[in-house]
TIVO-2410 file (N, C-alpha, C; in nm, 3 decimals):
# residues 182
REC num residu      c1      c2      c3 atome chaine
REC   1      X   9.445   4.115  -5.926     N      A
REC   1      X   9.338   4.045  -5.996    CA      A
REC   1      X   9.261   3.960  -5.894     C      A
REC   2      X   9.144   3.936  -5.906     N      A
REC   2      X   9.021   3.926  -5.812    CA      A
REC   2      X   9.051   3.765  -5.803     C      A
REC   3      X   9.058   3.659  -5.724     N      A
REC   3      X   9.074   3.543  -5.767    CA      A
REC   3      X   8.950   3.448  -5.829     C      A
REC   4      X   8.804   3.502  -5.829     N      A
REC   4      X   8.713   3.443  -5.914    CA      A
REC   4      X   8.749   3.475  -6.061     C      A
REC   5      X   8.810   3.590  -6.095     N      A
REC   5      X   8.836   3.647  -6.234    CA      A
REC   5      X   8.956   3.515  -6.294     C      A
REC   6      X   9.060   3.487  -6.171     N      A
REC   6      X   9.106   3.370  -6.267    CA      A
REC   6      X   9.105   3.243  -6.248     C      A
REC   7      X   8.970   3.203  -6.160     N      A
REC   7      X   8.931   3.065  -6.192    CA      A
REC   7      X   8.839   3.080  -6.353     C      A
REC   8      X   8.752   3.208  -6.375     N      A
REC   8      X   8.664   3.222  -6.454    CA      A
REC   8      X   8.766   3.198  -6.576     C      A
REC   9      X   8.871   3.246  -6.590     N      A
REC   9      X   9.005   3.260  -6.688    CA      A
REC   9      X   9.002   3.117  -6.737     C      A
REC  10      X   9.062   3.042  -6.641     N      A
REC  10      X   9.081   2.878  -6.656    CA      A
REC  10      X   8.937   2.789  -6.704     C      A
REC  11      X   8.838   2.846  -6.629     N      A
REC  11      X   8.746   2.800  -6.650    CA      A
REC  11      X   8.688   2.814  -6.804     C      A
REC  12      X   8.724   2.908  -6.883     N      A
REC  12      X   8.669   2.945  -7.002    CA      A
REC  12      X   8.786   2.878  -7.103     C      A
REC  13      X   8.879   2.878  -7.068     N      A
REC  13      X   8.991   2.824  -7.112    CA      A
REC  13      X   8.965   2.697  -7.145     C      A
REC  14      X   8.904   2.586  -7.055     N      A
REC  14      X   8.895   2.433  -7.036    CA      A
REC  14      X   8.806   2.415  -7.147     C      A
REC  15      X   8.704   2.544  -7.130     N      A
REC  15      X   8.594   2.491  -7.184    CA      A
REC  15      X   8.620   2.535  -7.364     C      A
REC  16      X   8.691   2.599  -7.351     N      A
REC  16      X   8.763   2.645  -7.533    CA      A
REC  16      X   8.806   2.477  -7.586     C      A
REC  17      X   8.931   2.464  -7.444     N      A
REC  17      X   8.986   2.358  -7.497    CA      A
REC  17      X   8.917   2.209  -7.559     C      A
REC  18      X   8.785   2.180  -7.499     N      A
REC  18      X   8.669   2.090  -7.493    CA      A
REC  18      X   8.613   2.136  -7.654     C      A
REC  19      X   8.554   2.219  -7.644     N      A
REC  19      X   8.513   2.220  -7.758    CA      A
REC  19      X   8.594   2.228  -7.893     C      A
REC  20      X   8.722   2.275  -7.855     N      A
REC  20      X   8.783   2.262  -7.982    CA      A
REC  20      X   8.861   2.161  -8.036     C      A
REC  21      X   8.882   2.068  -7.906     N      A
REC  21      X   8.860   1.886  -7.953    CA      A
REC  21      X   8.772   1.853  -8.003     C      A
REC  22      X   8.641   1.898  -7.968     N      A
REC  22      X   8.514   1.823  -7.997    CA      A
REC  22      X   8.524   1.837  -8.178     C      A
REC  23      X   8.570   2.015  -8.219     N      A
REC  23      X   8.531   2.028  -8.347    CA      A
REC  23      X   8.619   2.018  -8.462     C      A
REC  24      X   8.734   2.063  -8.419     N      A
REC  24      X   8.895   2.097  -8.486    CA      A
REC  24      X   9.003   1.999  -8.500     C      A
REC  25      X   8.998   1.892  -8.366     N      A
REC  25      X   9.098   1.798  -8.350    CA      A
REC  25      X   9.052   1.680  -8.448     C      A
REC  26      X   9.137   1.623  -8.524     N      A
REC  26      X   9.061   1.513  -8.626    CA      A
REC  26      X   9.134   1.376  -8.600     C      A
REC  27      X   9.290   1.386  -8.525     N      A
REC  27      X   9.304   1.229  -8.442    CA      A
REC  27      X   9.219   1.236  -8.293     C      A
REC  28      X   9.190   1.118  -8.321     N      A
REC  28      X   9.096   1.066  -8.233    CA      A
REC  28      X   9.121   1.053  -8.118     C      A
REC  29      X   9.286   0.971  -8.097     N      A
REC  29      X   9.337   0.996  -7.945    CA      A
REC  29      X   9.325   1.117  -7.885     C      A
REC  30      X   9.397   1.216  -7.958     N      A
REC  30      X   9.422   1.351  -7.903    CA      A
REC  30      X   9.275   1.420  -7.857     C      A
REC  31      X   9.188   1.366  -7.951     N      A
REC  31      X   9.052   1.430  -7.943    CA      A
REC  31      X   9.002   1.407  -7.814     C      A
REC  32      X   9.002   1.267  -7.789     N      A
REC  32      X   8.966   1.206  -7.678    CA      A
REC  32      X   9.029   1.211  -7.563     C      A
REC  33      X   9.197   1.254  -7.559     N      A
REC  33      X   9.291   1.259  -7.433    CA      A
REC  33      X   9.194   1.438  -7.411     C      A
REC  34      X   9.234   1.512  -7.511     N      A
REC  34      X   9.169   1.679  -7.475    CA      A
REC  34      X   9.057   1.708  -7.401     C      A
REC  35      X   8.951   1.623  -7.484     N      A
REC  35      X   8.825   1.615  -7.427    CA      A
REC  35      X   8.817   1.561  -7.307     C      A
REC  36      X   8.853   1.482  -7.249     N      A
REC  36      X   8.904   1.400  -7.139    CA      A
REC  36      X   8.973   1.479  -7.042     C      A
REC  37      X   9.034   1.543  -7.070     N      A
REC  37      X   9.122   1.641  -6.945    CA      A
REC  37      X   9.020   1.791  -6.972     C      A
REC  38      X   8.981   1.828  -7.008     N      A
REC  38      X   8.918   1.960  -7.002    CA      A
REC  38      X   8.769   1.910  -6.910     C      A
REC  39      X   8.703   1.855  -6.971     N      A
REC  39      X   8.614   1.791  -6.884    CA      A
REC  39      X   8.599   1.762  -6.734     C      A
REC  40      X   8.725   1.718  -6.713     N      A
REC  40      X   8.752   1.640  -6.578    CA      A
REC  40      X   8.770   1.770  -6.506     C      A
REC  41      X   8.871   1.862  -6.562     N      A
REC  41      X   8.868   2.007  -6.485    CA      A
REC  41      X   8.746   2.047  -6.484     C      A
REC  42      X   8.693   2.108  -6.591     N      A
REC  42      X   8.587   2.174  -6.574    CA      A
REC  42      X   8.492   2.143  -6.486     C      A
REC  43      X   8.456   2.008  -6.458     N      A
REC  43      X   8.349   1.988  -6.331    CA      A
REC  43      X   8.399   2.052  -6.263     C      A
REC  44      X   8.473   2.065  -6.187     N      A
REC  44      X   8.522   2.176  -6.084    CA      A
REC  44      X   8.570   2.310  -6.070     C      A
REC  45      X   8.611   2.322  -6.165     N      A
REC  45      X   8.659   2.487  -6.202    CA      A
REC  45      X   8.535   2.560  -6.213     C      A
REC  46      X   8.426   2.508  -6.308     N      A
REC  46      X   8.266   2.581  -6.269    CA      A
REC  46      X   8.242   2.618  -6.167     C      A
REC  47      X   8.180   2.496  -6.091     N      A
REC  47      X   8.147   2.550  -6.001    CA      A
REC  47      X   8.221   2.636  -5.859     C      A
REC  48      X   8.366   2.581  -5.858     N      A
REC  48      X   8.432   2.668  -5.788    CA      A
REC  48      X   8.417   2.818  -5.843     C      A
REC  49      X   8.428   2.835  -5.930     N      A
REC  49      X   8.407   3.009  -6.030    CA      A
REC  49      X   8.278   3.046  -5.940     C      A
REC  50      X   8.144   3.025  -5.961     N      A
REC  50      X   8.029   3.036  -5.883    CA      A
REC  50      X   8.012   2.994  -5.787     C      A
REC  51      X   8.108   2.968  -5.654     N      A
REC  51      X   8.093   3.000  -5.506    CA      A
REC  51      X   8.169   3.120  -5.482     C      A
REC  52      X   8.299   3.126  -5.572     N      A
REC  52      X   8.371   3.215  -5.513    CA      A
REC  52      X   8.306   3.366  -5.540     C      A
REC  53      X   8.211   3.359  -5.689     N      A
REC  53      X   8.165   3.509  -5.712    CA      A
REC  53      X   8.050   3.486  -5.647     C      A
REC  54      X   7.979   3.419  -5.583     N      A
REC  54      X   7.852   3.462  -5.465    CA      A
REC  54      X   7.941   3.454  -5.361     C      A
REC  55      X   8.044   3.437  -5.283     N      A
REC  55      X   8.092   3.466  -5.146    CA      A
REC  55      X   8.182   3.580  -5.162     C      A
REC  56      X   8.184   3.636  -5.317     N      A
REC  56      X   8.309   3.769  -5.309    CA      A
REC  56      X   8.235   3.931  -5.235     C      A
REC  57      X   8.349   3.941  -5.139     N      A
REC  57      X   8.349   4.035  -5.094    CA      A
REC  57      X   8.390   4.163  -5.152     C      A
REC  58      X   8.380   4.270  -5.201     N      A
REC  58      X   8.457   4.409  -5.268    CA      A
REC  58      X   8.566   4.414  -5.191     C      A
REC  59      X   8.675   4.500  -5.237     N      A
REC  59      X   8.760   4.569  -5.107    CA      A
REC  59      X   8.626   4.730  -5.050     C      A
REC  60      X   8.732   4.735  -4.913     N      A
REC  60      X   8.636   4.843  -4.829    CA      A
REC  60      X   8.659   5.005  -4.929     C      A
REC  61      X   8.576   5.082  -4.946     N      A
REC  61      X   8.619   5.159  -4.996    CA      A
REC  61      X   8.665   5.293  -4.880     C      A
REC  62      X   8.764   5.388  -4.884     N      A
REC  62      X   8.783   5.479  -4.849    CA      A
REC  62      X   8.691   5.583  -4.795     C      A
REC  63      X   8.650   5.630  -4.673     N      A
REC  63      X   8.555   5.758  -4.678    CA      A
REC  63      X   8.625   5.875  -4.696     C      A
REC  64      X   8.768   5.933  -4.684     N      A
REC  64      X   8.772   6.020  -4.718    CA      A
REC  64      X   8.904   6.008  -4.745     C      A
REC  65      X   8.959   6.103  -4.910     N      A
REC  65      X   9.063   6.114  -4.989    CA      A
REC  65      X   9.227   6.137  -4.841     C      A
REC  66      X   9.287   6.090  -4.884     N      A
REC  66      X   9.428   6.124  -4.807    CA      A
REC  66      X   9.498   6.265  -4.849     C      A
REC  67      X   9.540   6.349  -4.733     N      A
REC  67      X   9.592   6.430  -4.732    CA      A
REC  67      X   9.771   6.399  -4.763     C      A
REC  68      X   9.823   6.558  -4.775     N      A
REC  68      X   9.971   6.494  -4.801    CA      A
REC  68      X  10.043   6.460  -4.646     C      A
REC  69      X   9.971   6.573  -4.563     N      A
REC  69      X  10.021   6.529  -4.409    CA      A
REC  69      X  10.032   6.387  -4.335     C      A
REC  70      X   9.907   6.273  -4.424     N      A
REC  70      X   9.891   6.156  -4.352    CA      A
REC  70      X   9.990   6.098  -4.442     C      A
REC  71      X   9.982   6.099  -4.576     N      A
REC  71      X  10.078   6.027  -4.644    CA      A
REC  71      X  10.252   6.058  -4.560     C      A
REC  72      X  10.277   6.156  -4.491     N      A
REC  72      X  10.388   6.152  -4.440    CA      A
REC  72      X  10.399   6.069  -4.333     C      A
REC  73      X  10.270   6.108  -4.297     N      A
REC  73      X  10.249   5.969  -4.132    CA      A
REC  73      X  10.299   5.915  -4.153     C      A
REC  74      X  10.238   5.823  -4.273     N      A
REC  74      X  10.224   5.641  -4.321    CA      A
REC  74      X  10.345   5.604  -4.255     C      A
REC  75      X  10.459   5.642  -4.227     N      A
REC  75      X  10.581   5.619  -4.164    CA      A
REC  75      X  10.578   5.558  -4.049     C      A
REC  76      X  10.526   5.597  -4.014     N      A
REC  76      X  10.465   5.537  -3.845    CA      A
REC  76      X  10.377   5.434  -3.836     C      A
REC  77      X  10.342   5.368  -3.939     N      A
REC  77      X  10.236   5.290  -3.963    CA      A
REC  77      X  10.287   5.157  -3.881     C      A
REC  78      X  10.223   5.121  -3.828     N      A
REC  78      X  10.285   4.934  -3.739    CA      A
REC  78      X  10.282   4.828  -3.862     C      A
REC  79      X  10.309   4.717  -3.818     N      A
REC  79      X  10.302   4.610  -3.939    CA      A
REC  79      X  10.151   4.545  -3.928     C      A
REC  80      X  10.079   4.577  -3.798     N      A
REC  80      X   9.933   4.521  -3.774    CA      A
REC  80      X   9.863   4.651  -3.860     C      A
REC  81      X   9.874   4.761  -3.926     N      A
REC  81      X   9.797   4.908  -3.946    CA      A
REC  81      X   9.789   4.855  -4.095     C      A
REC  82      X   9.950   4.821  -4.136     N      A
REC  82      X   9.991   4.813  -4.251    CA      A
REC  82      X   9.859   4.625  -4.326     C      A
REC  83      X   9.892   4.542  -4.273     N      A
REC  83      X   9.837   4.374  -4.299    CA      A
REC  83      X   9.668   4.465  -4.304     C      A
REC  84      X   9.620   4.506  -4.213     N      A
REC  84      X   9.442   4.525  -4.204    CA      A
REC  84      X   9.398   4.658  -4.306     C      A
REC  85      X   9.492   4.746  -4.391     N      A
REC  85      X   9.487   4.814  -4.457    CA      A
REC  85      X   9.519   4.707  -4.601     C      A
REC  86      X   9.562   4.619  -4.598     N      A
REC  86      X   9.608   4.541  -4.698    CA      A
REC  86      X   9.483   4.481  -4.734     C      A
REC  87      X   9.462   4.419  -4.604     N      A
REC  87      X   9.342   4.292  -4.618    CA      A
REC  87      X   9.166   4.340  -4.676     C      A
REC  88      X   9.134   4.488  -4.613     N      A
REC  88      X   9.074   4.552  -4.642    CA      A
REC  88      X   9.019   4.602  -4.766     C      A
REC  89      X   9.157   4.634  -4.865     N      A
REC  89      X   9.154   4.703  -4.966    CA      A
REC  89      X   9.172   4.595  -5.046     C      A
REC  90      X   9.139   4.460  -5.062     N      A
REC  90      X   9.110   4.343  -5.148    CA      A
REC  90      X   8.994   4.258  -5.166     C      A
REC  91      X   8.983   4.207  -5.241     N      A
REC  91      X   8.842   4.088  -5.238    CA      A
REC  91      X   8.894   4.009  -5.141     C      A
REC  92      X   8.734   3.938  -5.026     N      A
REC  92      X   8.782   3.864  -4.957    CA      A
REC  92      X   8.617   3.738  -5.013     C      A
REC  93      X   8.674   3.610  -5.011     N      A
REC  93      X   8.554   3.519  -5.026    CA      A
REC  93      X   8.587   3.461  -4.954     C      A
REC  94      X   8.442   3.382  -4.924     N      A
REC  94      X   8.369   3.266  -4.850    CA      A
REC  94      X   8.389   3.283  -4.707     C      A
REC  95      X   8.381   3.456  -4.710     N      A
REC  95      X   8.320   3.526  -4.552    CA      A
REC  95      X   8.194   3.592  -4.539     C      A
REC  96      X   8.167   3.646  -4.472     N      A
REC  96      X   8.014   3.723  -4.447    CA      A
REC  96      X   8.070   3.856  -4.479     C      A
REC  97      X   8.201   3.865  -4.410     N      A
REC  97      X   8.243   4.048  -4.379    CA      A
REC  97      X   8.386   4.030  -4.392     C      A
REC  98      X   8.450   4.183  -4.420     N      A
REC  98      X   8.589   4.167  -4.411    CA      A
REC  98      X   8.628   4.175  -4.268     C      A
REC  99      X   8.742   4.113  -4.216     N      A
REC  99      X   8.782   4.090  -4.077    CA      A
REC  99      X   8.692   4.010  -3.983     C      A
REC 100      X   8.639   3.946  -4.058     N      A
REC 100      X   8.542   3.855  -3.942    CA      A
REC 100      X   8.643   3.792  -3.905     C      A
REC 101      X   8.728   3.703  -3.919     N      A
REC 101      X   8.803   3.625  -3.776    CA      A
REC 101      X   8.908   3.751  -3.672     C      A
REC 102      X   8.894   3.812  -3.736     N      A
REC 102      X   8.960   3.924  -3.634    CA      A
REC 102      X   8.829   3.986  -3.514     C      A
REC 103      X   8.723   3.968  -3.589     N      A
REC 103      X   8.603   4.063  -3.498    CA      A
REC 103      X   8.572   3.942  -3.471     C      A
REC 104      X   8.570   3.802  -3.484     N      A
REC 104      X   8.537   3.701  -3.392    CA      A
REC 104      X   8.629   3.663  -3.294     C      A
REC 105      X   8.772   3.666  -3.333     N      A
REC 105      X   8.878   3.664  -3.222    CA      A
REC 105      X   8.861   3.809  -3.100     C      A
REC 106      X   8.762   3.830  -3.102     N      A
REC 106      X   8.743   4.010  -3.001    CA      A
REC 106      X   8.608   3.908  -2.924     C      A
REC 107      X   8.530   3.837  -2.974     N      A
REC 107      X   8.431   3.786  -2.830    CA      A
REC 107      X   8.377   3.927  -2.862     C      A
REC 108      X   8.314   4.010  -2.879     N      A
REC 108      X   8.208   4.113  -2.885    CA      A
REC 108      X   8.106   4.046  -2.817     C      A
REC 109      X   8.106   3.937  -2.791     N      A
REC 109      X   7.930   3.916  -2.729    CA      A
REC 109      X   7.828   3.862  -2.832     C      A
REC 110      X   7.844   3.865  -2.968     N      A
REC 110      X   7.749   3.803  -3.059    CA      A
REC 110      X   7.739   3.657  -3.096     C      A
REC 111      X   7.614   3.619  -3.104     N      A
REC 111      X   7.602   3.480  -3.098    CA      A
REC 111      X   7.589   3.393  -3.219     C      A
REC 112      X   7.606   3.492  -3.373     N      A
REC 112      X   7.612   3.463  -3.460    CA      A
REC 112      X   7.705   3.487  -3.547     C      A
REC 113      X   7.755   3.437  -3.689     N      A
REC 113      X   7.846   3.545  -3.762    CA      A
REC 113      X   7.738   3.674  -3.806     C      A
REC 114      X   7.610   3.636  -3.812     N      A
REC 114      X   7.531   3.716  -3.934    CA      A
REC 114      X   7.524   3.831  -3.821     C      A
REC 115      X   7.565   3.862  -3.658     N      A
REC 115      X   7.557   3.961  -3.595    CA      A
REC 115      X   7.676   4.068  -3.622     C      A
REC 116      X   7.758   4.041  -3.658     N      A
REC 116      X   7.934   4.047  -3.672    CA      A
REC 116      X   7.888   4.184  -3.675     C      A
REC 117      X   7.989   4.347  -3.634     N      A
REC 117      X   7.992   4.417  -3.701    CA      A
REC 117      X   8.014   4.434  -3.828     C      A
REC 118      X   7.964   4.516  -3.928     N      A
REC 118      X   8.055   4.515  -4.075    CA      A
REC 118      X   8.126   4.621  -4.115     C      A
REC 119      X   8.250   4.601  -4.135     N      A
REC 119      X   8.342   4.678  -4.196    CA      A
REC 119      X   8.262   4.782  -4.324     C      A
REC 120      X   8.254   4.905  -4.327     N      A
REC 120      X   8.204   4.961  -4.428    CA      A
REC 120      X   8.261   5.083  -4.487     C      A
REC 121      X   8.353   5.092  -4.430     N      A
REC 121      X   8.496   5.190  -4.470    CA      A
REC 121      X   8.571   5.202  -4.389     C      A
REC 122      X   8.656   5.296  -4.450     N      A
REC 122      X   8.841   5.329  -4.346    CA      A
REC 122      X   8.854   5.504  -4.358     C      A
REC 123      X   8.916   5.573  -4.284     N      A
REC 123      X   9.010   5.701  -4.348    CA      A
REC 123      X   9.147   5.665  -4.260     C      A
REC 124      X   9.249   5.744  -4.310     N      A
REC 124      X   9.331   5.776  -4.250    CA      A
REC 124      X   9.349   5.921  -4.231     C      A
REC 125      X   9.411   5.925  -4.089     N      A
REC 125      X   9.393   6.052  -4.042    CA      A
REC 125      X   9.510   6.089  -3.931     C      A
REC 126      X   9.533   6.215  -3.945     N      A
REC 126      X   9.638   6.289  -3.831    CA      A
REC 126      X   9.583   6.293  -3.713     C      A
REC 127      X   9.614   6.208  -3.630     N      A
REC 127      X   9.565   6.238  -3.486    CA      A
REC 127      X   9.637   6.259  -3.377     C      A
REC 128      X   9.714   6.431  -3.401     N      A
REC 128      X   9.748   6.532  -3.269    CA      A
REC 128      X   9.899   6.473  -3.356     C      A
REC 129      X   9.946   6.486  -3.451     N      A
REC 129      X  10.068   6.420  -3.522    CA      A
REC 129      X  10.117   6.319  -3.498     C      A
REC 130      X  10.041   6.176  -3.492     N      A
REC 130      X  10.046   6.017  -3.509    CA      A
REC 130      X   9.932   5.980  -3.648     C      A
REC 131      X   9.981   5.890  -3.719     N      A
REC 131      X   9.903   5.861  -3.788    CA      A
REC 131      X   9.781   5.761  -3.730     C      A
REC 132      X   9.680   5.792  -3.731     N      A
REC 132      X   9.529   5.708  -3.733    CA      A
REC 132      X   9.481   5.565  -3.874     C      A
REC 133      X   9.459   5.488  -3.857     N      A
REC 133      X   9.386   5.432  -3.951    CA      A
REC 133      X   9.242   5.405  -3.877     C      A
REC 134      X   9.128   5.463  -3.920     N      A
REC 134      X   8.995   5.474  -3.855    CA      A
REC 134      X   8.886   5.363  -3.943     C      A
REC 135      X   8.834   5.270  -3.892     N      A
REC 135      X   8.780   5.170  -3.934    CA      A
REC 135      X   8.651   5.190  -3.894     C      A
REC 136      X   8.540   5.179  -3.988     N      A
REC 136      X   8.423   5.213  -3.980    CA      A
REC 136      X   8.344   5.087  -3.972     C      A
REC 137      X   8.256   5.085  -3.888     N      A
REC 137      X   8.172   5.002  -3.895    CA      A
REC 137      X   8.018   5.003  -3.864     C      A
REC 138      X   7.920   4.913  -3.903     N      A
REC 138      X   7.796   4.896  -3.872    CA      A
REC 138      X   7.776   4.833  -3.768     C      A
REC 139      X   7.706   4.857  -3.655     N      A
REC 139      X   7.764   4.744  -3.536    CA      A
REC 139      X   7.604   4.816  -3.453     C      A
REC 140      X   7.523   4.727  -3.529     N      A
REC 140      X   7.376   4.718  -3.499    CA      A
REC 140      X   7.369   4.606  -3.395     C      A
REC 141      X   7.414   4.546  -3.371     N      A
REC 141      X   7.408   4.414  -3.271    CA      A
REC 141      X   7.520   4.426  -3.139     C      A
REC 142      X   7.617   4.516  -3.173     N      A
REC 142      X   7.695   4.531  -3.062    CA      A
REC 142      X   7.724   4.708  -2.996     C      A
REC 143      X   7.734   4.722  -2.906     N      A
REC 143      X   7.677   4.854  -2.894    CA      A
REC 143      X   7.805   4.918  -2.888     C      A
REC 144      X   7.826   5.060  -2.887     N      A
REC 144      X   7.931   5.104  -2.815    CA      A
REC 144      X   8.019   5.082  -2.687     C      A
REC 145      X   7.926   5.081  -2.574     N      A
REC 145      X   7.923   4.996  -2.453    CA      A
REC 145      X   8.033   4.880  -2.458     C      A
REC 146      X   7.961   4.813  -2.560     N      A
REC 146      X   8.012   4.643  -2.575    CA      A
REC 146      X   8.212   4.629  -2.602     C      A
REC 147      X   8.188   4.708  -2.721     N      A
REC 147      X   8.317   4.759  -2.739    CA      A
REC 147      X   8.412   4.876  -2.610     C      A
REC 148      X   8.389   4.922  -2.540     N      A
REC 148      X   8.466   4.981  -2.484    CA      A
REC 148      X   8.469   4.857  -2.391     C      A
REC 149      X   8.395   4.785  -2.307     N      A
REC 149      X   8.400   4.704  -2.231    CA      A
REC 149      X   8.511   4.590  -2.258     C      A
REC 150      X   8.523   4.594  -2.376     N      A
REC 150      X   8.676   4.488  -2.436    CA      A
REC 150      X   8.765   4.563  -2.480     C      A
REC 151      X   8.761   4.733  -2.405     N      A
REC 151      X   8.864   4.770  -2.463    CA      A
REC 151      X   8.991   4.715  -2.404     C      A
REC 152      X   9.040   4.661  -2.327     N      A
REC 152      X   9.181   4.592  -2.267    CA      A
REC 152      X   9.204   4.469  -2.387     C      A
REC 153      X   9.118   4.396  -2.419     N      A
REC 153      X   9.132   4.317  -2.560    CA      A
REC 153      X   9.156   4.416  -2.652     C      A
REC 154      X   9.098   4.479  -2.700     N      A
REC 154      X   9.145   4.549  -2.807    CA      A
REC 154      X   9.276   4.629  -2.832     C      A
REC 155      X   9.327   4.674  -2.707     N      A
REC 155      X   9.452   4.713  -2.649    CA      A
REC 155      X   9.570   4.635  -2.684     C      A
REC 156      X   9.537   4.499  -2.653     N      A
REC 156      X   9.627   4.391  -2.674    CA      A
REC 156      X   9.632   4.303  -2.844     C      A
REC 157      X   9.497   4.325  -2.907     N      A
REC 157      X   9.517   4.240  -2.993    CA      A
REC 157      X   9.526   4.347  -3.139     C      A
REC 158      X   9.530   4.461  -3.100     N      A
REC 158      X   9.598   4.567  -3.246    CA      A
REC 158      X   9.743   4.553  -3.205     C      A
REC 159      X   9.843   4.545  -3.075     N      A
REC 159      X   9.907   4.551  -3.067    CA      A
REC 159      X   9.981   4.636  -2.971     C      A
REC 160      X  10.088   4.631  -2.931     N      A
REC 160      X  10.183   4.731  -2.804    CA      A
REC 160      X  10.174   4.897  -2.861     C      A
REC 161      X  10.189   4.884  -2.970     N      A
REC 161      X  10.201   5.006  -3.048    CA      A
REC 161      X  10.111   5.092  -3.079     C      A
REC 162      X  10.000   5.066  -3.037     N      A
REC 162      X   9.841   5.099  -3.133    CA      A
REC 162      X   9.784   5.156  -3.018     C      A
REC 163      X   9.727   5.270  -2.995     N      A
REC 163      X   9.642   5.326  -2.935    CA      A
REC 163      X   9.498   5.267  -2.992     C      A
REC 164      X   9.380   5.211  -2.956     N      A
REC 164      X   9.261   5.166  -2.975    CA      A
REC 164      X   9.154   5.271  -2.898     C      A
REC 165      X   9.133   5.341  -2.989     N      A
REC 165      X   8.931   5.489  -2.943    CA      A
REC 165      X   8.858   5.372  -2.996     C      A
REC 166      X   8.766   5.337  -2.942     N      A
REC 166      X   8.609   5.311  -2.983    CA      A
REC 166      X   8.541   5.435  -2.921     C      A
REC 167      X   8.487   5.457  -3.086     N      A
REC 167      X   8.423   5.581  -3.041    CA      A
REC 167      X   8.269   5.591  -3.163     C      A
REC 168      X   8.148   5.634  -3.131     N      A
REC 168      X   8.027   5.634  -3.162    CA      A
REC 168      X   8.004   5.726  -3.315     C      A
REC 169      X   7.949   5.655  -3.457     N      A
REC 169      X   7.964   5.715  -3.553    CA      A
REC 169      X   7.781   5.759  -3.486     C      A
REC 170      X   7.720   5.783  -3.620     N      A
REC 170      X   7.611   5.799  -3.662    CA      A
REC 170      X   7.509   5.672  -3.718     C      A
REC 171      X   7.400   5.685  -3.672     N      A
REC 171      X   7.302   5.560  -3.670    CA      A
REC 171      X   7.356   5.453  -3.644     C      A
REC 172      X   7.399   5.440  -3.525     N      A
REC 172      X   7.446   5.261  -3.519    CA      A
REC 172      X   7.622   5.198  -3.605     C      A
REC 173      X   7.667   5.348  -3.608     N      A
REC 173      X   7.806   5.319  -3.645    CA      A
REC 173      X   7.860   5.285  -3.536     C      A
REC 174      X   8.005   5.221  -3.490     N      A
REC 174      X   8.120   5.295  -3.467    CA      A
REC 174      X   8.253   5.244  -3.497     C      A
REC 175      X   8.320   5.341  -3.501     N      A
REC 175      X   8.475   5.395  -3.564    CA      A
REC 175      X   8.546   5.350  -3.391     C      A
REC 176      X   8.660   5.277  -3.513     N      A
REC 176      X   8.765   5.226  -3.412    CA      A
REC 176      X   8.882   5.262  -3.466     C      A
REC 177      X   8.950   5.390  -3.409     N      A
REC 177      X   9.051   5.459  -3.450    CA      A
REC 177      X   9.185   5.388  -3.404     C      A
REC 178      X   9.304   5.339  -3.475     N      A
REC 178      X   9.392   5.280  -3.441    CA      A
REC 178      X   9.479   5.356  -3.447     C      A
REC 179      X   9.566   5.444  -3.349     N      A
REC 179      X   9.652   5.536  -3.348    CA      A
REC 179      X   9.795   5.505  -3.314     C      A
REC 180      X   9.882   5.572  -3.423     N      A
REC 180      X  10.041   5.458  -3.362    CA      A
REC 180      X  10.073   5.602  -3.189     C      A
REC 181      X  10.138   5.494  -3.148     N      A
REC 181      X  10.199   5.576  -3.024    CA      A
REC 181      X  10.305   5.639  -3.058     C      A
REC 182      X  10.407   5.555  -3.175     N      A
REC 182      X  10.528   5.661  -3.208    CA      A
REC 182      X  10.562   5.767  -3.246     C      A
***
């Protein structure tokens, strides 16, 4: 469950509870303790509800369906393949992109977040019988170039285990194939 879906939960909740002091409750304390605590939440539960659904991110969607061969991979998967397949496939708020502190911990060279590459899908894939997780991105501000030039960072910060391709999609993509060595 999306976590704006259950501030919105609470949030509709407070506001049940408010009004149905206001109309239903007929001692006065109670009316007034109810009204009094729903209130006090609700200033905040609102508007927290409406930052988190303008900063919600989707999860990434898939470009292409899994075979049964990769599902056997998955075995081989590292615990860094496994966390960025996790993180990916969830809502993320009050970021620009998914994995921005990961693509800002890389120094790419950009001088903004709004340059960041963006995550815009995944596949997984058999590569030469290791499993791949292939991360797609838009990376209009950082070139191919840029990325191979940190490939020794990238080497090090997927992990001992992880083979790292930067390699060139189409219009200003590119795919950073994370391949286990085992």
């Amino acid at each position: 469950m999306a976590w704006a879906n259950l501030v919105l939960t609470a949030a509709v909740v407070l506001s049940a509870l408010f009004i149905g002091s206001y109309f239903f409750v007929t001692d006065a304390d109670l009316q007034a303790n109810l009204g009094l605590v729903s209130v006090t939440y609700m200033i905040f539960i609102w508007p927290a509800y409406f930052v988190l659904k303008l900063t919600e991110r989707k999860p990434i969607p898939a470009t292409a369906p899994v075979t049964a061969p990769v599902v056997q991979l998955r075995t081989q998967q590292t615990a860094i393949q496994k966390d960025i397949l996790r993180d990916i496939s969830k809502h993320v708020y009050l970021k620009e992109t998914h994995m921005q502190d990961q693509l800002q911990a890389l120094k790419l060279g950009i001088k903004s977040d709004s340059e960041l590459p963006k995550l815009t899908g995944y596949r997984e894939e058999d590569h030469q019988g290791h499993y791949a997780l292939v991360l797609q991105f838009d990376s209009n501000h950082v070139s191919i170039q840029k990325w191979q030039e940190r490939q020794s960072k990238l080497d090090t910060f997927f992990g001992r285990d992880v083979d790292v391709i930067p390699r060139e999609g189409s219009q200003g993509q590119v795919e950073l194939a994370l391949v286990c060595k085992n």
